[in-house]
Each structure stands twice: as structure tokens, then as C-alpha cells.
C-alpha positions as CSV (number, residue, x, y, z in Angstrom):
1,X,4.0,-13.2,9.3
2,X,2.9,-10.2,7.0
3,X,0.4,-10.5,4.6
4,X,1.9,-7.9,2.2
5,X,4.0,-9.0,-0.4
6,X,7.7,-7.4,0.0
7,X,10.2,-6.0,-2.4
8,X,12.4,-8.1,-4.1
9,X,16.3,-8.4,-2.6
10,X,17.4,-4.8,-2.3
11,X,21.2,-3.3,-1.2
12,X,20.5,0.3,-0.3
13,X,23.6,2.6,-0.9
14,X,23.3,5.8,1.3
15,X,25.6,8.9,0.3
16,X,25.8,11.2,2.8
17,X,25.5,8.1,5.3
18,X,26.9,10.2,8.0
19,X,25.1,13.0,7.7
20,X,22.0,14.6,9.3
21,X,18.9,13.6,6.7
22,X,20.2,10.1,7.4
23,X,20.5,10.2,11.1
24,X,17.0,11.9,11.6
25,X,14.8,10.5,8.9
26,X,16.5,7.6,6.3
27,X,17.1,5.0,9.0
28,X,14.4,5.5,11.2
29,X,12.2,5.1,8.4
30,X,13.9,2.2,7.6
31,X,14.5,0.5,10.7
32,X,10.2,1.2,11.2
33,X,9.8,-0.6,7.6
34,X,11.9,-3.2,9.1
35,X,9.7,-3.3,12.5
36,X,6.1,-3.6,10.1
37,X,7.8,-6.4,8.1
38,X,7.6,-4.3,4.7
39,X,12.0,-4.5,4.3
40,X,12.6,-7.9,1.3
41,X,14.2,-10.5,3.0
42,X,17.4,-10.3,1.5
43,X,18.5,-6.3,2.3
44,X,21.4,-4.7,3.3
45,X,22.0,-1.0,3.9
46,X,24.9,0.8,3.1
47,X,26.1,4.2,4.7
48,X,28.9,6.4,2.8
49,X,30.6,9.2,3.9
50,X,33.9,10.6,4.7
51,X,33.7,9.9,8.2
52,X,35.9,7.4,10.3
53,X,33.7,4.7,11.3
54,X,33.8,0.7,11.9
55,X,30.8,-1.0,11.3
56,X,29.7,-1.1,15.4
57,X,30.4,2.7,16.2
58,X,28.1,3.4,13.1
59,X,25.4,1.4,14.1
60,X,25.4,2.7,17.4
61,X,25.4,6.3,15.7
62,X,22.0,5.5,13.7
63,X,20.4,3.8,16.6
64,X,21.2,7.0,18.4
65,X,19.0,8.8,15.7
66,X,16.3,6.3,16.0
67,X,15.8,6.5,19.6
68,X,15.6,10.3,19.4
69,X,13.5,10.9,16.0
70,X,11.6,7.6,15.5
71,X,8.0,7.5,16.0
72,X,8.8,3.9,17.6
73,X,11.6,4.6,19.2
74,X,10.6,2.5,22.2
75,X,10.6,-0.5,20.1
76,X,13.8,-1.9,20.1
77,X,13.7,-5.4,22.1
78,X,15.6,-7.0,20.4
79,X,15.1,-6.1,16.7
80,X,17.5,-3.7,16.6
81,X,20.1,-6.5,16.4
82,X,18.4,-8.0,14.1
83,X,18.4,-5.0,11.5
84,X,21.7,-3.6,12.5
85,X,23.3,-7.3,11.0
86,X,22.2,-6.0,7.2
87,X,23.7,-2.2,8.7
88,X,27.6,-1.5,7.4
89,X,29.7,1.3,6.7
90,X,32.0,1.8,3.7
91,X,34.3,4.9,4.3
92,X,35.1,6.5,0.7
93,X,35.8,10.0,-0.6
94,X,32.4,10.2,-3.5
95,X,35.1,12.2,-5.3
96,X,37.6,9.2,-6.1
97,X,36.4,7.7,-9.1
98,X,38.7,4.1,-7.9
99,X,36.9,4.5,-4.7
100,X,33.5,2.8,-6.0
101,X,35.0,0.1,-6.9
102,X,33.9,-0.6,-3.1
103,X,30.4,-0.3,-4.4
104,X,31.0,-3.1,-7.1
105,X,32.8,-5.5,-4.9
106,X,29.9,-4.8,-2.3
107,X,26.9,-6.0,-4.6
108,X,28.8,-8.7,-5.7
109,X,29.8,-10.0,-2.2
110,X,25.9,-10.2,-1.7
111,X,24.9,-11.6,-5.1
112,X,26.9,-14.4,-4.0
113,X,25.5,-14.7,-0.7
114,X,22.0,-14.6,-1.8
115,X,22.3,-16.4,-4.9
116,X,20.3,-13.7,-7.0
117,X,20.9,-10.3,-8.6
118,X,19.2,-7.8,-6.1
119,X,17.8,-4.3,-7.1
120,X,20.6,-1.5,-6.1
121,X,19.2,1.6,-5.3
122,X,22.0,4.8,-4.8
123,X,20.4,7.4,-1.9
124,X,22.4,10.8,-2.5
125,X,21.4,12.3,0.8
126,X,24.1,15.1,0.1
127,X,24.5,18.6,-0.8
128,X,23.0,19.6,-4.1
129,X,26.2,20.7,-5.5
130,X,28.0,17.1,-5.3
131,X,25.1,15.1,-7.1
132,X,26.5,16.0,-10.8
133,X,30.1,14.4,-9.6
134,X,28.6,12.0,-7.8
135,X,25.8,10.9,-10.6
136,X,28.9,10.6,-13.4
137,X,31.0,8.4,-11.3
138,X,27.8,5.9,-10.6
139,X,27.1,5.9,-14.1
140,X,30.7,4.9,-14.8
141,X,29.5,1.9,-13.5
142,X,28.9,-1.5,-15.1
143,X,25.8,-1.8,-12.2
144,X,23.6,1.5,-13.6
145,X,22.4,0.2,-17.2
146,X,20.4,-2.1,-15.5
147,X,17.2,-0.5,-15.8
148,X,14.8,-2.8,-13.9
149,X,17.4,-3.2,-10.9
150,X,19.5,-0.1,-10.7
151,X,17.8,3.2,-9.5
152,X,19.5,6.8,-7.8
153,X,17.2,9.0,-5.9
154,X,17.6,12.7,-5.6
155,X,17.1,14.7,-3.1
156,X,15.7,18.3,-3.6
157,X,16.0,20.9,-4.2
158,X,16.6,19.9,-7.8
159,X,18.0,22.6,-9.6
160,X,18.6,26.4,-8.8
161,X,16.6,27.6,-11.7
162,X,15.6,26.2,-14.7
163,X,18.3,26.1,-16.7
164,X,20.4,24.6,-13.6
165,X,16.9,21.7,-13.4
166,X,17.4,21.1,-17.1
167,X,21.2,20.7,-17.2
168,X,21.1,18.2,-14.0
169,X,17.7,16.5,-16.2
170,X,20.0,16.4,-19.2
171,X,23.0,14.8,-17.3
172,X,21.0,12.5,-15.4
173,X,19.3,11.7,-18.9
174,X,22.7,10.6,-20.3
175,X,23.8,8.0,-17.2
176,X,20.3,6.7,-16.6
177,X,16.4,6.0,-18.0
178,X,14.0,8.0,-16.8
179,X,12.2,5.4,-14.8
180,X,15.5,5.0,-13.1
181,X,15.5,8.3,-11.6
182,X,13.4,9.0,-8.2
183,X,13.6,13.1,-7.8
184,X,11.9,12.6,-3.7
185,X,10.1,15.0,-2.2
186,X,9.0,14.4,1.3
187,X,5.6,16.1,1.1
188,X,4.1,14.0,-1.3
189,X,4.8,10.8,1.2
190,X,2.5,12.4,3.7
191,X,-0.6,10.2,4.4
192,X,-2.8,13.0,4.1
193,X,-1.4,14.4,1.1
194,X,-1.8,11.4,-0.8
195,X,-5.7,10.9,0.6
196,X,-6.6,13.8,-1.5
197,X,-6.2,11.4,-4.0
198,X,-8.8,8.7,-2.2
199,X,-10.9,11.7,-1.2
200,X,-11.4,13.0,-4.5
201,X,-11.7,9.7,-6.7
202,X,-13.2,7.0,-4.2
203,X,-16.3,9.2,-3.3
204,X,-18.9,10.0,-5.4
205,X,-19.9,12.9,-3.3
206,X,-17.2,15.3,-3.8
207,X,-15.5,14.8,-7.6
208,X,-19.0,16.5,-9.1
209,X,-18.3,19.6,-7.4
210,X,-15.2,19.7,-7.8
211,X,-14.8,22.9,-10.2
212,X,-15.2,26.1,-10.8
213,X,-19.0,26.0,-10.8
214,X,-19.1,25.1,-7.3
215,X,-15.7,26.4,-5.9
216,X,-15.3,30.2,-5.6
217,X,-11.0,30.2,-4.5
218,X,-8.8,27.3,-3.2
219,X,-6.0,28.3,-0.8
220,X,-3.0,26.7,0.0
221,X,-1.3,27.4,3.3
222,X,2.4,25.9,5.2
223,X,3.1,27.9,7.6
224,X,6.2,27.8,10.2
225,X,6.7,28.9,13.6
226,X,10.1,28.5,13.2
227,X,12.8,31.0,11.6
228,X,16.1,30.2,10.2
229,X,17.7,27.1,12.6
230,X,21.2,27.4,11.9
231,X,20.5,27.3,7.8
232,X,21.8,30.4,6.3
233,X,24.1,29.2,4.0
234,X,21.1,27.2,2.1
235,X,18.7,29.7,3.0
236,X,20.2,32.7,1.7
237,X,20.6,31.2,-1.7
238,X,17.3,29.6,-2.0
239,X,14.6,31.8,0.0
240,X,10.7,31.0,0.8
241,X,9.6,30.9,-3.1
242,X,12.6,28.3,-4.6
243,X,12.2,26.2,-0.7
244,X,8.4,25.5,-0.2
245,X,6.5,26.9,-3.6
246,X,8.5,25.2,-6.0
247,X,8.1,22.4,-4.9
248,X,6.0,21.3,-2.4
249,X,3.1,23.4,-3.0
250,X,2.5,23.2,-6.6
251,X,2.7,19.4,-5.6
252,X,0.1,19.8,-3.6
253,X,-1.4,21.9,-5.7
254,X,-1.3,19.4,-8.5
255,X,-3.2,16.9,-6.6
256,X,-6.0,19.1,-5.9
257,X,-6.0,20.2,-9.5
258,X,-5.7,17.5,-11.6
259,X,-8.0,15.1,-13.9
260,X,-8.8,11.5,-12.8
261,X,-6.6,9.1,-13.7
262,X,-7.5,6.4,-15.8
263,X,-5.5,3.9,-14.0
264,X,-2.9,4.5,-10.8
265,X,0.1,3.5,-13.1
266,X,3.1,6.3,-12.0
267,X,3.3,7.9,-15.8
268,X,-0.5,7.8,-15.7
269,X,-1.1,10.6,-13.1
270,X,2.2,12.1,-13.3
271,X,1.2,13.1,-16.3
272,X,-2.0,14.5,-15.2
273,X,0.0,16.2,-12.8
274,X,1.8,17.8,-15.8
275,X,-1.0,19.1,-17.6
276,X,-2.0,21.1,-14.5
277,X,1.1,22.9,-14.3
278,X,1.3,23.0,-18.4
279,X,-2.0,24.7,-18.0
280,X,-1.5,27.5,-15.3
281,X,-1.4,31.1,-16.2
282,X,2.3,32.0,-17.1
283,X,3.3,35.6,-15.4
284,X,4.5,38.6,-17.5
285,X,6.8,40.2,-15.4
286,X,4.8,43.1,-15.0
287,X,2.0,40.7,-13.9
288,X,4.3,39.9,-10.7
289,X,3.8,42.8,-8.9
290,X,0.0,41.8,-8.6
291,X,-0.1,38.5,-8.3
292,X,2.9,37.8,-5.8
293,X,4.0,39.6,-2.5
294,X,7.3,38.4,-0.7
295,X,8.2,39.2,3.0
296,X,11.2,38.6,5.5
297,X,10.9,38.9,9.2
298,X,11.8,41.3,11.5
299,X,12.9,40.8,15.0
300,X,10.4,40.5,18.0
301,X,8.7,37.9,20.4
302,X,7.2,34.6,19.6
303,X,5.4,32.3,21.9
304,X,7.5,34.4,24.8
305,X,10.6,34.3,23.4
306,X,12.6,37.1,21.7
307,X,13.8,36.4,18.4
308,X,16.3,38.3,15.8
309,X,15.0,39.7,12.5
310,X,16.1,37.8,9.4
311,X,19.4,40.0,8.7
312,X,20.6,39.9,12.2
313,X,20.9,36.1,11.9
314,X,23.8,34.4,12.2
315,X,25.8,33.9,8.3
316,X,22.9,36.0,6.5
317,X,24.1,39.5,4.3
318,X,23.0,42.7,6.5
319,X,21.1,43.9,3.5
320,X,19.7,40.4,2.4
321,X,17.1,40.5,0.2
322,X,15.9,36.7,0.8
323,X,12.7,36.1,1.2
324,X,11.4,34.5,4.4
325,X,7.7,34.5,2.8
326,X,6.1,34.1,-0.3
327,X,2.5,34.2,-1.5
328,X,1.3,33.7,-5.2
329,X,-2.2,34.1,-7.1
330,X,-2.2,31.1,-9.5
331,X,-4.5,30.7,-11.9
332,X,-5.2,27.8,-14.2
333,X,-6.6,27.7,-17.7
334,X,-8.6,24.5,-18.6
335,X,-12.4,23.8,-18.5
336,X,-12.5,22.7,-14.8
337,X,-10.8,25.6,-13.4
338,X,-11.0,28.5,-15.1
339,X,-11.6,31.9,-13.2
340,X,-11.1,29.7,-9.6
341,X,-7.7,31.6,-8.3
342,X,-5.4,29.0,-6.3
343,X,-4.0,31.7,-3.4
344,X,-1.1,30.0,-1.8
345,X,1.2,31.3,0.9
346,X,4.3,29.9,2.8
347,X,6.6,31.5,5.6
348,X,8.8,31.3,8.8
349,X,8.0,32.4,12.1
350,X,4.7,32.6,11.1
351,X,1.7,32.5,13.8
352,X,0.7,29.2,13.7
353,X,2.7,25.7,12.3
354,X,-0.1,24.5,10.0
355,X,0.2,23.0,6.6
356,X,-3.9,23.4,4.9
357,X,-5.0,23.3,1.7
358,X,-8.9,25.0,2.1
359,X,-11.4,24.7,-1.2
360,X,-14.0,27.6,-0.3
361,X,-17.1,27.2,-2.3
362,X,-19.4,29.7,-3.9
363,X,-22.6,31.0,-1.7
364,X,-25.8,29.1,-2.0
365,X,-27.8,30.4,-4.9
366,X,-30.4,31.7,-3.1
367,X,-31.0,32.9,0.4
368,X,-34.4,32.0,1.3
369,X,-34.1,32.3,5.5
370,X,-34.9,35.3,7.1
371,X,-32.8,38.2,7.7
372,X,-31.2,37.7,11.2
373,X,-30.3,34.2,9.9
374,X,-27.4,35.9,7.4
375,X,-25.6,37.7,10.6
376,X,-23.7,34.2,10.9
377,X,-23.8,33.0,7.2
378,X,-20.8,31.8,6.0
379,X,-20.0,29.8,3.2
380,X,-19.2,25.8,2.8
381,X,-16.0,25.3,2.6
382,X,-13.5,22.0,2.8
383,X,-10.1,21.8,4.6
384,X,-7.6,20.1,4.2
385,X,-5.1,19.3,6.9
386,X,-1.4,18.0,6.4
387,X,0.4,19.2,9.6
388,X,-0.2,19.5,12.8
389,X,-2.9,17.5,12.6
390,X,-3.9,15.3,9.9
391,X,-7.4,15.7,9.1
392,X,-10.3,16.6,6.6
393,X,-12.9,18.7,8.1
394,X,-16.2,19.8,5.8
395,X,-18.2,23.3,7.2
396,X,-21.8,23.5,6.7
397,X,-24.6,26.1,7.8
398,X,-26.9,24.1,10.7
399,X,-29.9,25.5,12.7
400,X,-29.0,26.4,16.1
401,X,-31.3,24.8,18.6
402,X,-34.3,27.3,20.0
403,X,-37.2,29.0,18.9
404,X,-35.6,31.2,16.3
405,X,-34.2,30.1,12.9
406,X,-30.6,31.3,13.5
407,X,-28.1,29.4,11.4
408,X,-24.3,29.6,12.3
409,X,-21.6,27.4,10.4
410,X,-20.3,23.9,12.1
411,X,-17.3,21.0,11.3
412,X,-17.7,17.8,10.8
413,X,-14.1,16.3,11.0
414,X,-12.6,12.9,10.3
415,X,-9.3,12.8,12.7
416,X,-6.8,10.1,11.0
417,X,-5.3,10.2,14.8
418,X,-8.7,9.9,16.7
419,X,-9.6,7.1,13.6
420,X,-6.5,4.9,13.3
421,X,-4.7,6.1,16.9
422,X,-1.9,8.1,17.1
423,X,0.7,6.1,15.9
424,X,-1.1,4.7,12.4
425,X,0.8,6.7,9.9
426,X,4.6,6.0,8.4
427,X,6.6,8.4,8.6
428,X,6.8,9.8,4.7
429,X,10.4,8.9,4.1
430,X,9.0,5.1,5.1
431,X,6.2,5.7,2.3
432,X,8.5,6.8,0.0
433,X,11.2,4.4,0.7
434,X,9.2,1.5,0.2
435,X,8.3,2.8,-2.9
436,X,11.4,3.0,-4.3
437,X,12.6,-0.8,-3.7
438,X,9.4,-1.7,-4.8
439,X,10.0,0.3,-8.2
440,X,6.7,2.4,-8.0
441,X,7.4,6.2,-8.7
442,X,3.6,7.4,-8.2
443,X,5.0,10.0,-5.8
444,X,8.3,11.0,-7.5
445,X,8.4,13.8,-9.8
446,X,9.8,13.3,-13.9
447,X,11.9,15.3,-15.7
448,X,9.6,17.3,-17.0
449,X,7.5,18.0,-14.2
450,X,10.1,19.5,-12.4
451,X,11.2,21.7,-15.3
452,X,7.2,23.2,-15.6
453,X,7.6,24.3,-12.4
454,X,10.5,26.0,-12.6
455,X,9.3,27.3,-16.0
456,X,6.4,28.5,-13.8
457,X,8.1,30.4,-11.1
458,X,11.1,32.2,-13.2
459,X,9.5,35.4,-13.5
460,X,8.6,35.6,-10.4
461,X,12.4,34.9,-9.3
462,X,13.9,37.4,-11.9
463,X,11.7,40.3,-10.9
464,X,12.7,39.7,-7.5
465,X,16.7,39.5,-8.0
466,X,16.0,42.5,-10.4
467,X,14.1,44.7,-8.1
468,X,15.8,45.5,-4.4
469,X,12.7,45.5,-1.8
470,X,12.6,48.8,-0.1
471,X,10.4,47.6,2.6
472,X,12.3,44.5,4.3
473,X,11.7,43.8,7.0
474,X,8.1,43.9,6.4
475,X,6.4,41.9,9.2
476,X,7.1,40.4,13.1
477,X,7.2,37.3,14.1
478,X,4.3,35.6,15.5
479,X,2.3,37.3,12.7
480,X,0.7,36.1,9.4
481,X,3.2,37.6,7.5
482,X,3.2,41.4,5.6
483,X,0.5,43.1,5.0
484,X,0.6,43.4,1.2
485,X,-0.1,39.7,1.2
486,X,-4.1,40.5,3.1
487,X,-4.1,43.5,0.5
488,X,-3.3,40.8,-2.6
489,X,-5.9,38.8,-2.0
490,X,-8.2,41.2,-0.3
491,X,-8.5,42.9,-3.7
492,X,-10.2,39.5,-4.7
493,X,-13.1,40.3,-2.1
494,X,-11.4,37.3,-0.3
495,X,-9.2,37.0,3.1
496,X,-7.0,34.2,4.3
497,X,-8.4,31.4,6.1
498,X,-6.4,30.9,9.4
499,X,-7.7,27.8,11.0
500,X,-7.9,28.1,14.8
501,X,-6.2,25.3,17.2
């Protein structure tokens, strides 16, 4: 038996129940929550879609997913049985407002089977463009002003643009609370993301120096190896900057950035997270130019393969003007940070697959060793690693052993894999899915979170769709992406930090 407490009685509804994000990543994470004895006792899982299934071929079509993309995907034995009884399919068209009356019927089929009123949770694993209809026709419903029982989760991205982030807020708004409403984003589910967290406020030995009068530049790096994979139609309308900066990295970016909380309550340090971005430098748009570069890759080789420039894709424009890679100089304007730039940087077919987050710290005041100890002097610096590996690694100047003082930089590294074994960590859906029958939105992002980061990036996007690039494509695969991007941050005195295998 676990020693956890579980949720409380839970019916997931799955949109999109047919559909890719739920075949690779909602059930497995599920079905592993199931395995570690984390689901409530009374659940049942719902899949919608459009597609013809009867309850047996669909549950043979998710454990098809979960013996291809779990991280326990050996582990059925008999407990796949068991889960796959709270599994069924309801085949509905999301546009037919008379179709959810199959929803209704559903949750009161199981009140009355378990005797209590569970929490119902609506997944809309879809495309972006059918949440609005989708959001209207759940709201219709008698189920959705139950504030402490009801809740939707959204996928990103959320919004196209501001305006497009505010009008979805604004409709959302009107059918539900705010604490009904889990915006997910995947990143911030990552065990490693969320032990900046622990590292930061559960150690007394790095919160002190955690400013800008020890820190010289932090850098934020998530890197791909891989180019488009068959995405062009979302791709070409969304590009490097609205994909990965947007969100993900000024998530991240948050976390390094923000105060200690006073308490882990979810408004608590979501609104820390708010006053980060509520305090970072706002562009002019003649300040882009300077402080952000954009690239798109050409073809060539990578890892011995030959691969086709950006345009010569399959579905993208010949003369597209989508970025493949984005890097921005952030800076942010409070007392713990000011005059620290936050360099971050994100692209495809990139050299290395490698998300980092790197706080570089100023040079020791004084250099008292003699003068062929400074050939190798480098300066202390703390990394961060989210993928590949998952690790936190701290370099330091030691004395190399022998007569001479020579001093050369080493890393001492805590390995979550060599620490806890290779298969310690949930998957992040699993994280963030227990969070949400458990009613804890730490990890999800409010209303007006995501609107300050949109507010943050528009001038960035509307100097881009206003100004042609002249140079795309403007670096190969297998690089680290164009050359402007060394030159931005170069005029810093700085250089990226590319973190060896």
C-alpha cells in the first residue's frame, strides 16, 4: 500500500482522445501514476474524438502507445487490465453542442456508482483553434460552475499574440474561475526544473549569492538536434520565438529570477513569478535589432546525414521567413538583478540536444597566485541541466597536483540518474497530471502571467513580421546557430557556454 495520500474520485475527460499528445504522453503518464499508486481509487478516464472506436480497440490503441513511449513500458503483468477497466471511449463530434450531453450522462453514471460527486477535469489535448468552441460548449454545462470539482486544462500554445492570449483569458474568464483553469506547460513538470526551486530556497549556501553582486550573466540554453519532423503547418505560423521563448524559457527564467516565496501556496509564487516578468526591460522596437538575432537553417549534414534547409521542407513557403532560432538579451530591473543580462537562445538542428540554464559568476576580487596560474583561470560558474541529462554541476578553480601552483577549473556534479537510478523521475505530464486531480496549480501559469509574456515578446514579433530578413538562411545544421547571435553577446565581452558531452 502507498503511503501518499491520493486524489479524491476523479473522471478525466480527454479531447483529442485519439490523437498523438494522448497516445505518446497523456496515458502513459497516467497508466505510470496508476503503476506508483498515486491515481484516487475511484477514476475513470475518458477519451473523445471523432474516431470509430469500441471501448477494446481503444484500449488496445493506448496500450500500443504505452509500450512504445513509457518509461515502464515493460511493466504490464497484469495491471494493464486492471487500468484499462476505468479506460472507455465516447465517440462525439466536440462541435455538436447535443453531443455532451454524453459528458453529463457519463459523470452521472459514476456518481451513482461511487456514491459521491467526483472532481471532473476536461483535458483539451487539441488544436489551438478548437479550444474557444470547445471551452463555450463545456461551459454550457450545469457540471463547470462547480469551482472546487470542475477544472479544463489547456494546452499551449495559448494565444497567437497578445491580443489573441487576452481574448481566449477573457472567454475562459466568462465560463470558468480562475483557479479553474490549468494553462500546462510541460517544462515546468520536469524534475530538474522544478529543483531550482529546492536548490535555491533549501540551501543556505547558494540564495546569498544569488544576485547581481556575485553573478556577472545568466544564460539560458534548449537546443535541438532535430529540424522540422513533419510540423510545418504549426511551425510556419509560430516560429522558434512564439514555440520555445514564450513560454518555456521565460518559465524557466522565472524560476531562476524570482523572490522567495513566503509559503509554496500556487498564487503565492505565481505571483513572484509575475513580478519577474512585470519587471524585465520592455524593448523599443529600435532596441530589437540589438538585443535579439533570429536564424533559420540551411541545408547540410548532421550526425552523417544530409538534411534540407528550412524552405526546402515539405509544406513550408519558399521564401519563409520563420524563424528556426531565436536568441534574446533580457534584462531585469529590480534590486536583485539589475545590470545581470539573462542571454537565452533556442533552435533546431542545432549541435547538441541540451536544455541548460548556466549562472556565470563575476571573477574573484583579487588575484593573488602567480602569473602562470591565470593561463587556466576561469570563472565559477553553476549549471543547470534539464535535458539530456538531468544534473546540477558547480565549477571551481582547484590546484593541480605537482610542484607548481597551477590552478585549472573542475566539476563537482550531482547526477539525479547516478543518485536515484535511471528510472527515478515521472515523466512531467505524470507530475503535472497529478497535480491537477489533486487541485494544486504551482506549475500552471494564470491569466496574467501569460499575458506579461506576450506583452514582453511583441516587439520583438512585430519588428520581425515588419522587416523581411535578407540573410535567411543564415546557418547549417549541426552548428550553434548564426553568427550574429556570437556577435550579440560577444559585444558583452561574453561567449556562449556550450557544455561538452
Amino acid at each position: 500500500m502507498s503511503n501518499h495520500k491520493r486524489p479524491a474520485a476523479s473522471i478525466l475527460f480527454i479531447f483529442g482522445g485519439s490523437g498523438d499528445l494522448n497516445y505518446r504522453k497523456l496515458s502513459p503518464a497516467l497508466y505510470n501514476l496508476f503503476l506508483d499508486d498515486y491515481m484516487p481509487e475511484k477514476f475513470a478516464i475518458a477519451g473523445i474524438g471523432r474516431s470509430q472506436y469500441n471501448n477494446e480497440d481503444y484500449r488496445a490503441h493506448l496500450l500500443d502507445g504505452i509500450s512504445k513511449f513509457s518509461r515502464r513500458k515493460d511493466e504490464q503483468n497484469g495491471h494493464w487490465d486492471q487500468f484499462s477497466q476505468h479506460v472507455t471511449y465516447l465517440q462525439m463530434d466536440a462541435d455538436n453542442q447535443a453531443a455532451y450531453s454524453k459528458i453529463t450522462d457519463y459523470v452521472k453514471e459514476k456518481e451513482a456508482e461511487w456514491g459521491e460527486h467526483p472532481n471532473v477535469i476536461f483535458y483539451l489535448a487539441v488544436a489551438p483553434q478548437l479550444v474557444p468552441s470547445i471551452a463555450q460548449k463545456l461551459g454550457a454545462l450545469n457540471l463547470c460552475t462547480d469551482k472546487n470539482c470542475t477544472r479544463i486544462v489547456i494546452e499551449k500554445p495559448f494565444g497567437h499574440d497578445l491580443q489573441s492570449a487576452h481574448d481566449l483569458n477573457a472567454l475562459l474568464g466568462r465560463l470558468f474561475s480562475e483557479e479553474q483553469i490549468y494553462r500546462i506547460d510541460h517544462y515546468l513538470g520536469k524534475e530538474t526544473v522544478q529543483n531550482i526551486l529546492a536548490l535555491r530556497f533549501a540551501n543556505a549556501l547558494f540564495e546569498p549569492v544569488w544576485n547581481r553582486n556575485y553573478i556577472d550573466h545568466v544564460q539560458i540554453t534548449a537546443s535541438e538536434t532535430v529540424g522540422l519532423e513533419d510540423r510545418a503547418q504549426y511551425y510556419e505560423k509560430s516560429g522558434a520565438l512564439r514555440d520555445m521563448v514564450q513560454n518555456h524559457i521565460l518559465q524557466v527564467l522565472c524560476m531562476v529570477a524570482m523572490e522567495a516565496p513566503v509559503s509554496f501556496d500556487a498564487n503565492e509564487v505565481r505571483n513572484k513569478k509575475v513580478d519577474v516578468l512585470n519587471a524585465m526591460r520592455p524593448f523599443t522596437k529600435g532596441e530589437v535589432h540589438e538585443n535579439a538575432v533570429r536564424g533559420q537553417y540551411s541545408s547540410g549534414w548532421i550526425k552523417g546525414k544530409e538534411v534540407p534547409g528550412y524552405r526546402e521542407e515539405k509544406g513550408v513557403a519558399k521564401e519563409s521567413a520563420t524563424e528556426t532560432y531565436a536568441a534574446v538579451k533580457f534584462h531585469i530591473d529590480n534590486w536583485r538583478w539589475q545590470g545581470v543580462p539573462f542571454y537565452v537562445r533556442t533552435g533546431k538542428h542545432l549541435h547538441q540536444k541540451a536544455t541548460n540554464i548556466t549562472l556565470q559568476f563575476r571573477p574573484a576580487p583579487h588575484f593573488a597566485f602567480p602569473s602562470e596560474s591565470a593561463e587556466t583561470w576561469r570563472p565559477n560558474r553553476l549549471t543547470i541541466s534539464i535535458t539530456p541529462e538531468m544534473d546540477i554541476r558547480i565549477r571551481f578553480q582547484a590546484k593541480r597536483p605537482g610542484q607548481a601552483m597551477t590552478l585549472e577549473p573542475v566539476d563537482m556534479v550531482f547526477n539525479f540518474d547516478h543518485q536515484y537510478g535511471d528510472d527515478h523521475a515521472p515523466e512531467a505530464y505524470e507530475t503535472l497530471l497529478l497535480d491537477v486531480m489533486e487541485g494544486d496549480a504551482t506549475l500552471f501559469m494564470r491569466a496574467d502571467q501569460v499575458e506579461a509574456a506576450w506583452k514582453l515578446i511583441m516587439p520583438i514579433l512585430e519588428t520581425w513580421e515588419n522587416r523581411t530578413p535578407v540573410d535567411f538562411p543564415n546557418y547549417a545544421p549541426d552548428s550553434w546557430g548564426p553568427e550574429d547571435a556570437d556577435a550579440m553577446i560577444a559585444r558583452d565581452g561574453h561567449a556562449w557556454i556550450n557544455l561538452s558531452k
